[in-house]
Backbone as CSV, one residue per row, in Angstrom:
resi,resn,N_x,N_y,N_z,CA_x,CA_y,CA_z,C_x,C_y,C_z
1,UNK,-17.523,-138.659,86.376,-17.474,-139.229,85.060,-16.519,-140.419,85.073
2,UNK,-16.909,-141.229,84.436,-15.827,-142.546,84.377,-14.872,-142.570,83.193
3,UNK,-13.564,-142.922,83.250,-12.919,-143.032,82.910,-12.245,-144.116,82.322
4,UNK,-12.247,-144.256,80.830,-12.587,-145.858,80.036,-11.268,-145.977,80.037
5,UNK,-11.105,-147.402,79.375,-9.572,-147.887,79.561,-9.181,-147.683,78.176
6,UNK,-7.716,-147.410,77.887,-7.347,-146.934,76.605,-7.288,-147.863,75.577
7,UNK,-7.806,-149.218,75.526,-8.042,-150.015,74.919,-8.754,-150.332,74.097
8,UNK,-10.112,-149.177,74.161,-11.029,-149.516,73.191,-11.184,-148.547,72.138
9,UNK,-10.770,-147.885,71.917,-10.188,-146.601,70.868,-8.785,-146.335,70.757
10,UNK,-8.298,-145.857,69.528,-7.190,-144.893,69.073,-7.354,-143.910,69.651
11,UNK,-7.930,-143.030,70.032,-7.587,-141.837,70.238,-7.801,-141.433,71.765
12,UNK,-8.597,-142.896,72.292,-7.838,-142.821,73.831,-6.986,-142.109,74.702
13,UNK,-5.791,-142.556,74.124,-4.534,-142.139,74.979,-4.483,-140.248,74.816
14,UNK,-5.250,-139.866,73.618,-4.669,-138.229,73.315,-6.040,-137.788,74.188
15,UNK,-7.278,-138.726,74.368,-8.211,-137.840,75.693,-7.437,-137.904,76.691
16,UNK,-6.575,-139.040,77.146,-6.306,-138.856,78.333,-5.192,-138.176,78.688
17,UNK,-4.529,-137.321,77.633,-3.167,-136.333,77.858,-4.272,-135.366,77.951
18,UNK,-4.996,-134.890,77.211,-5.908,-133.717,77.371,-6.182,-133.643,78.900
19,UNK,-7.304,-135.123,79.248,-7.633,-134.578,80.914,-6.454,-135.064,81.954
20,UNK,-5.327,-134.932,81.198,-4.134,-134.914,82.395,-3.419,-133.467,82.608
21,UNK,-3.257,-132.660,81.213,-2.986,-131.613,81.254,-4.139,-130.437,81.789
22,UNK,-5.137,-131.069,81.158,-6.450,-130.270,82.058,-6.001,-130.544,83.961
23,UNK,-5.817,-131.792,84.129,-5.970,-131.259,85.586,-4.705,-131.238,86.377
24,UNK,-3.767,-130.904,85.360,-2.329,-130.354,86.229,-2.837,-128.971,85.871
25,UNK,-3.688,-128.256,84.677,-3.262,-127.005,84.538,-4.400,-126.901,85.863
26,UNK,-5.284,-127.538,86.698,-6.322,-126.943,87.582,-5.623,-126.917,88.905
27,UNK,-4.933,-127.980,88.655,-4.002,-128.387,90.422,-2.731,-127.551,90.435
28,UNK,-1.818,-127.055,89.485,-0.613,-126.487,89.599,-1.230,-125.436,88.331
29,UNK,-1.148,-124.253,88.668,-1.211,-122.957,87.840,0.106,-122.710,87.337
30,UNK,1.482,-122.768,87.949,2.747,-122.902,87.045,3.126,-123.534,86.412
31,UNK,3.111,-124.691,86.265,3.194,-125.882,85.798,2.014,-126.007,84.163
32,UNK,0.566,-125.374,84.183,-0.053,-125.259,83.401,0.318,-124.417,81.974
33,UNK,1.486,-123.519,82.271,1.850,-123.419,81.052,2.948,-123.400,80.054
34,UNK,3.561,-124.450,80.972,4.354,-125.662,80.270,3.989,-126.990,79.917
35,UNK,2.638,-127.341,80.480,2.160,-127.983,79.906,1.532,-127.800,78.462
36,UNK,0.985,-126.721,78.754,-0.032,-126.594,77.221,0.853,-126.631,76.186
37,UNK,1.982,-126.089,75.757,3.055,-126.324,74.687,3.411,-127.176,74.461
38,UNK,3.340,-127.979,75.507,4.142,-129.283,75.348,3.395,-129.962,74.354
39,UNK,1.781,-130.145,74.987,0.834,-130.691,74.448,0.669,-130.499,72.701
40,UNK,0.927,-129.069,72.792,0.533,-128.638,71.656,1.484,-129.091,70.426
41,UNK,3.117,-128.659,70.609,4.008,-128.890,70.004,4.193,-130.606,69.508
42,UNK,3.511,-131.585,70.755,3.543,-132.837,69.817,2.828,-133.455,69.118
43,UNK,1.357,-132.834,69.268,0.581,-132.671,68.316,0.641,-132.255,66.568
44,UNK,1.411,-131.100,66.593,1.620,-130.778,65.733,3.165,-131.483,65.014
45,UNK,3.916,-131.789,65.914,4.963,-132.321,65.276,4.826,-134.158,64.962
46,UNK,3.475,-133.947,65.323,2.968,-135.640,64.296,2.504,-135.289,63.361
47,UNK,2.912,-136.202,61.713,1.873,-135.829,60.543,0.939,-136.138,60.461
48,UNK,-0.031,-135.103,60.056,-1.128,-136.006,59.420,-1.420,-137.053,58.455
49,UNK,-2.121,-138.043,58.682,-2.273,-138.821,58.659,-2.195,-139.118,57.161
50,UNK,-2.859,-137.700,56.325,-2.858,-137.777,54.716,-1.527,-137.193,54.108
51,UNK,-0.683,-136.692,55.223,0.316,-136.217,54.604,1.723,-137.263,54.010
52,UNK,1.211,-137.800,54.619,2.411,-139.298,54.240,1.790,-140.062,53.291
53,UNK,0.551,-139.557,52.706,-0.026,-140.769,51.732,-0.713,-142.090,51.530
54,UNK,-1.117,-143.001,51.297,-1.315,-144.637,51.622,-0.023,-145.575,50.863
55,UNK,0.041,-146.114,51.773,1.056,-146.647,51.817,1.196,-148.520,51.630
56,UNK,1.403,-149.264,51.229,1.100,-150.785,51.487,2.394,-151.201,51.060
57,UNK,2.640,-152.189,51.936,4.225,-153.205,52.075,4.138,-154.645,52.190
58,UNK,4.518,-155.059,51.285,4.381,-156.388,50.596,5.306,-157.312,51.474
59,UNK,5.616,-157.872,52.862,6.673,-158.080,53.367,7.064,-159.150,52.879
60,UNK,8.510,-160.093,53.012,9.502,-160.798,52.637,8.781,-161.854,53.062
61,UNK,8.848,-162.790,52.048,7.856,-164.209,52.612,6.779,-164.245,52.017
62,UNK,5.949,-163.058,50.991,4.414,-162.380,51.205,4.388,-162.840,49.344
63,UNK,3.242,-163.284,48.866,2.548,-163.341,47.356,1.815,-162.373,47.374
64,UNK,1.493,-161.863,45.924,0.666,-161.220,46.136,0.223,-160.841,44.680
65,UNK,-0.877,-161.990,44.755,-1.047,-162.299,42.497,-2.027,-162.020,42.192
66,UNK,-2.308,-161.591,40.929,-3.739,-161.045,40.680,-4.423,-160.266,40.893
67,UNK,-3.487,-159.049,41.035,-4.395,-157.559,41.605,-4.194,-157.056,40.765
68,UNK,-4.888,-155.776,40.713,-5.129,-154.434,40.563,-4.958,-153.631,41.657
69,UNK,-3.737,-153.237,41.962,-3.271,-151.535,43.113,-3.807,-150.438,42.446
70,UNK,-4.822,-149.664,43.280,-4.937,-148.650,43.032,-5.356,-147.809,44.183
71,UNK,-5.271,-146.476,43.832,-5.056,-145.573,44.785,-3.964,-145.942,46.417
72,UNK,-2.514,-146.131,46.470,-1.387,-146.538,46.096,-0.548,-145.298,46.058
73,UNK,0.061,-144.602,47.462,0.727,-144.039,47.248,2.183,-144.272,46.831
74,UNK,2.640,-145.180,47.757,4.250,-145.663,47.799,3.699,-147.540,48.275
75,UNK,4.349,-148.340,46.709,4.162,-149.524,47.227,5.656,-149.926,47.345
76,UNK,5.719,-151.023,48.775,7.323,-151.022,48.905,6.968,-152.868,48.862
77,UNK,7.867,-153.066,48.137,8.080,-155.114,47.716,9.148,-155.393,48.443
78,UNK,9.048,-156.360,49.320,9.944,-157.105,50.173,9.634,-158.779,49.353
79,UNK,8.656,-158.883,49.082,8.209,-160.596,48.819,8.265,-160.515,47.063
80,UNK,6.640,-160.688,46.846,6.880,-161.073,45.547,5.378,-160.954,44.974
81,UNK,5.387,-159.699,44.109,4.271,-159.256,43.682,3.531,-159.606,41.967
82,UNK,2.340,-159.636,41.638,2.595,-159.933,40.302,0.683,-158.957,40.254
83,UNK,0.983,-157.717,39.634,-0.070,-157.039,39.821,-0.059,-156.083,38.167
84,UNK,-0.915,-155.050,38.801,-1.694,-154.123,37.703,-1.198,-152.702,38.590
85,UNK,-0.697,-151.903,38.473,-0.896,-150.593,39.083,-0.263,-149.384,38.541
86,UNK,-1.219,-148.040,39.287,-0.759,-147.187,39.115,-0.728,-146.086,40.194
87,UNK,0.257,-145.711,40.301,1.173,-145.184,41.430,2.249,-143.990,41.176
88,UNK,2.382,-143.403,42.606,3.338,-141.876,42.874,4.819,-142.920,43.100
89,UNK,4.852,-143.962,43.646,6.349,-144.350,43.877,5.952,-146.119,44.094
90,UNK,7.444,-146.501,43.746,7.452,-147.601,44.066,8.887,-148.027,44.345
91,UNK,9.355,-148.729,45.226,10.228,-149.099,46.201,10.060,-150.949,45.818
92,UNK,11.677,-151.590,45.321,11.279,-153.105,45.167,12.566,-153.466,46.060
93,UNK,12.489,-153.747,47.204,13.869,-154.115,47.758,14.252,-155.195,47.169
94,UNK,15.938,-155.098,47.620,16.602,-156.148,47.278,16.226,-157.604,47.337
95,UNK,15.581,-158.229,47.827,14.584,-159.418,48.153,13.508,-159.832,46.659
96,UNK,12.771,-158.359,46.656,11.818,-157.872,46.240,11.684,-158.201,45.067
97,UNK,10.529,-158.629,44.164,10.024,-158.824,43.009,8.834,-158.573,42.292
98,UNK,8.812,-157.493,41.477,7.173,-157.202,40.640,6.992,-157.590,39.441
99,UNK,6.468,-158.440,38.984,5.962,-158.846,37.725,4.237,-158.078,36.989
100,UNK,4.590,-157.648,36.129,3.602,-157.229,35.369,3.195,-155.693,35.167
101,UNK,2.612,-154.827,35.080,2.205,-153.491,34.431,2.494,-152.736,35.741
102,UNK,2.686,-151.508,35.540,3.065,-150.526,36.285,3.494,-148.647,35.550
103,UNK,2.583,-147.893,36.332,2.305,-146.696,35.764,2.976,-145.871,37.026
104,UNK,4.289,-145.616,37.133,4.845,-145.035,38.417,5.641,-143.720,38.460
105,UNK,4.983,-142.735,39.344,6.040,-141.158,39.215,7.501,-141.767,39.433
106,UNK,7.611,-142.120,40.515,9.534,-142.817,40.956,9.618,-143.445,41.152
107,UNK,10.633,-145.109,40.340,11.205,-146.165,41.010,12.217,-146.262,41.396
108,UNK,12.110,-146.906,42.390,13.701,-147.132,42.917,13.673,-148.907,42.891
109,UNK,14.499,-149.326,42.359,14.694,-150.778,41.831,16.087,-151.337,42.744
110,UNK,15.920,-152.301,43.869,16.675,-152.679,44.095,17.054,-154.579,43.657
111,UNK,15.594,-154.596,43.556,15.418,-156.583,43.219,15.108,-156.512,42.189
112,UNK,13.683,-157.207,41.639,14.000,-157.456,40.062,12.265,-156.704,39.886
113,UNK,12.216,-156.039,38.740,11.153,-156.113,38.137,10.658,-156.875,36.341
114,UNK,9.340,-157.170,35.899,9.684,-158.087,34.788,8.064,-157.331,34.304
115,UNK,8.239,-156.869,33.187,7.031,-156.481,32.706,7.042,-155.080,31.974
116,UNK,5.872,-153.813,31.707,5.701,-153.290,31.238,6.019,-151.942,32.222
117,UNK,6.940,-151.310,32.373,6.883,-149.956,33.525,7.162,-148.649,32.635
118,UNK,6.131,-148.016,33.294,5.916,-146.893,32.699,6.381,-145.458,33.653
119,UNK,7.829,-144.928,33.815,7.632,-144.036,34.958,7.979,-142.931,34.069
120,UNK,7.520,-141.794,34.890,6.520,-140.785,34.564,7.862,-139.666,34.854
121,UNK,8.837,-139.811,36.295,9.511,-138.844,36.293,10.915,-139.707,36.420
122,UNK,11.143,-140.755,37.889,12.826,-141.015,37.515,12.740,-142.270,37.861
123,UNK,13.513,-142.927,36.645,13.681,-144.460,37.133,15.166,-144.945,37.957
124,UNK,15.217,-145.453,39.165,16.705,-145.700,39.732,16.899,-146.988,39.875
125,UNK,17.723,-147.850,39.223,18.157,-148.998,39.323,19.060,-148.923,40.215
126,UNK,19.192,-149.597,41.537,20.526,-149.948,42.007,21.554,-151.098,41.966
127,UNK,22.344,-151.405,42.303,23.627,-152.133,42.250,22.864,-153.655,41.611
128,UNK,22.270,-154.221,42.881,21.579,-154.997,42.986,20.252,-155.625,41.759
129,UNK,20.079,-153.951,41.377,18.719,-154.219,40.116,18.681,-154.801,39.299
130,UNK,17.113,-155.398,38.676,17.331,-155.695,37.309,15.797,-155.309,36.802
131,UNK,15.928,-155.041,36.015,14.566,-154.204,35.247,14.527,-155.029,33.633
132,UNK,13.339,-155.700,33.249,13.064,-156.261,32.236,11.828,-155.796,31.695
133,UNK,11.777,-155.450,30.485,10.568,-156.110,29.717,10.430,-154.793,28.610
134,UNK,9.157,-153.776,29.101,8.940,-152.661,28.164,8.852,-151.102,29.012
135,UNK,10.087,-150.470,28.984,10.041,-149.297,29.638,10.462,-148.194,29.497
136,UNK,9.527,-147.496,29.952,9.340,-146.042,29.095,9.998,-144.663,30.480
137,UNK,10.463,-144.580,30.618,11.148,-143.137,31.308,11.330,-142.010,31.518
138,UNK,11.327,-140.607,32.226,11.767,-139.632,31.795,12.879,-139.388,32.392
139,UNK,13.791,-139.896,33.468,15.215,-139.815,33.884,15.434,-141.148,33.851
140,UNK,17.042,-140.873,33.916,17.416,-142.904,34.235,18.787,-142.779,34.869
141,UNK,18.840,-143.443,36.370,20.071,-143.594,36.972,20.264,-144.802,37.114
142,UNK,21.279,-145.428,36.989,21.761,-146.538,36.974,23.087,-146.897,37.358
143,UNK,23.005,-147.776,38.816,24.144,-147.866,39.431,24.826,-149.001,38.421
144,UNK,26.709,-149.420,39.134,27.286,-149.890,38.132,26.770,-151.363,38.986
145,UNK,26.540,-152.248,38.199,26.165,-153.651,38.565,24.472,-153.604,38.473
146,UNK,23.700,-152.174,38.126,22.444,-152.614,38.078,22.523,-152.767,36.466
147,UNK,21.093,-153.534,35.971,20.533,-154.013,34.389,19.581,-153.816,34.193
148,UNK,19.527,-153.385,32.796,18.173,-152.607,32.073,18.372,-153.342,30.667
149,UNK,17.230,-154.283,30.066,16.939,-154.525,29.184,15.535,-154.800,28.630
150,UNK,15.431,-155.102,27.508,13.850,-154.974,27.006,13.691,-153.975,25.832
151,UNK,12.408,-153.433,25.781,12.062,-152.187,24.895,12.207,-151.135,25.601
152,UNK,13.151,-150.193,25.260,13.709,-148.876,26.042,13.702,-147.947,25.309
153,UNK,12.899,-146.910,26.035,12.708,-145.506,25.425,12.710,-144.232,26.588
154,UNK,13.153,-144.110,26.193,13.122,-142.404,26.754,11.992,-141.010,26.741
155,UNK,11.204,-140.751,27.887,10.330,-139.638,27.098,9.194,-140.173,27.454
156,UNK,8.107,-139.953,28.254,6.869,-140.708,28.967,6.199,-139.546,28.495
157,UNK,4.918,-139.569,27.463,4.154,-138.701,26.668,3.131,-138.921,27.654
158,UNK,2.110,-138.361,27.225,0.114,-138.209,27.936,-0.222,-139.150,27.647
159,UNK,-0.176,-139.848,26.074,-0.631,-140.655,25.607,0.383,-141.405,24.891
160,UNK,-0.155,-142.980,24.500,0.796,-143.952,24.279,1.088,-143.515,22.855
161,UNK,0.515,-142.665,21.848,0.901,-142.854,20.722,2.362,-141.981,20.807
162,UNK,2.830,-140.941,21.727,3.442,-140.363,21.869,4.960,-141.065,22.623
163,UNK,4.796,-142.037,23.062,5.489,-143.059,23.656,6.149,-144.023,22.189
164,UNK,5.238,-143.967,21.411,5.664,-145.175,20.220,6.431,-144.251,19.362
165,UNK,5.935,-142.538,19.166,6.838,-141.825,18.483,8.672,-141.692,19.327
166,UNK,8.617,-142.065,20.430,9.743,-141.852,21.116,10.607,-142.906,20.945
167,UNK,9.721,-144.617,20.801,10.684,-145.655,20.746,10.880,-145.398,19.093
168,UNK,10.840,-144.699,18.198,10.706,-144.225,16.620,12.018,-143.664,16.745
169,UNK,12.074,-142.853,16.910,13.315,-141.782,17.317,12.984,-140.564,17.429
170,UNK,13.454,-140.071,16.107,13.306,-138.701,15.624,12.324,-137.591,16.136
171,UNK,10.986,-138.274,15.978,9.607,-137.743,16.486,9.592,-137.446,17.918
172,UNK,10.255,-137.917,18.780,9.814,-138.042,19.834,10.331,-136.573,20.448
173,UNK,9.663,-136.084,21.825,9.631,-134.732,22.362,10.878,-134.447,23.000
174,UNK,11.779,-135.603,23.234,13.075,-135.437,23.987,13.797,-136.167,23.542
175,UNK,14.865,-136.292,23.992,16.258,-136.819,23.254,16.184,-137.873,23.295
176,UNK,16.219,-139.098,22.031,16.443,-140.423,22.171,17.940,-140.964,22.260
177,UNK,18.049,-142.077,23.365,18.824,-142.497,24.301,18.994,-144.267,22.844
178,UNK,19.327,-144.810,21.923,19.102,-145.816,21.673,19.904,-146.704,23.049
179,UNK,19.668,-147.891,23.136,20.226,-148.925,24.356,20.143,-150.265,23.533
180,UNK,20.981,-150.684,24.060,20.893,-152.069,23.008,20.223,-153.055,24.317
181,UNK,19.583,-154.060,23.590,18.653,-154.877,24.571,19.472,-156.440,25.165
């Protein structure tokens, strides 16, 4: 049988640990079962592939105008984004810039964002941050030197009418936070 070069597939290199461990376990019988663990254990101690999510990184230098992100596990901003999305996390490094709508379980804010953010479980501004426009929350950490201004409310409902009872006060399902803008 011939033996292709690992160049033309991904998964190349893991046939050819297979028929390497296949033929140490045929040529050395002691040796065969320290191999097979070996094999096995780094197999398994790689994730799968869905377990880390999809992922996309905007690198430093990079535009990126006029989208719609979706399906979007963790978007991380190094450059300078100006989009539509909705998302489990979002990551804006210090560099980093997002302009426009955003529906996110966790931010972590190190550069600037400018627009409408909607997060769902914790918003983290760091040192570095600045967060503008209309945003709605259900935690809020905020390092000393990061900034939060705009329309600020506390309390991320199912629906938006439940969001407008929160920037209201009283009505709303959790404790209103007033913030001056």
């Amino acid at each position: 049988m011939a033996v292709q070069s690992p160049f033309f597939g991904k998964r190349e290199p893991d046939a050819f640990a297979s028929r390497h461990s296949a033929s140490t376990a045929a040529g050395l019988g002691a040796t065969s079962a320290a191999a097979a663990p070996t094999t096995a254990s780094a197999q398994a101690a790689k994730p799968a592939p869905d377990s880390q999510g999809s992922k996309l990184i905007v690198g430093p230098n990079i535009k990126l105008k006029g989208v719609e992100i979706t399906d979007c596990d963790t978007l991380v901003v190094e450059g300078m984004v100006e989009a539509t999305m909705d998302s489990r996390v979002i990551h804006i490094a210090a560099e980093g810039a997002f302009r426009g709508s955003a529906e996110i379980d966790i931010a972590e804010i190190f550069g600037e964002f400018d627009g409408t953010l909607t997060v769902r479980q914790k918003l983290v501004i760091h040192q570095s941050g600045k967060v503008r426009g209309k945003i709605r929350y259900g935690k809020l950490v905020v390092e000393e030197g990061g900034q939060l201004s705009g329309e600020i409310a506390v309390g991320v409902g199912p629906t938006q009418n439940t969001a407008k009872k929160g920037a209201d006060g009283a009505a709303a399902s959790g404790p209103a936070v007033p913030l001056a803008a």
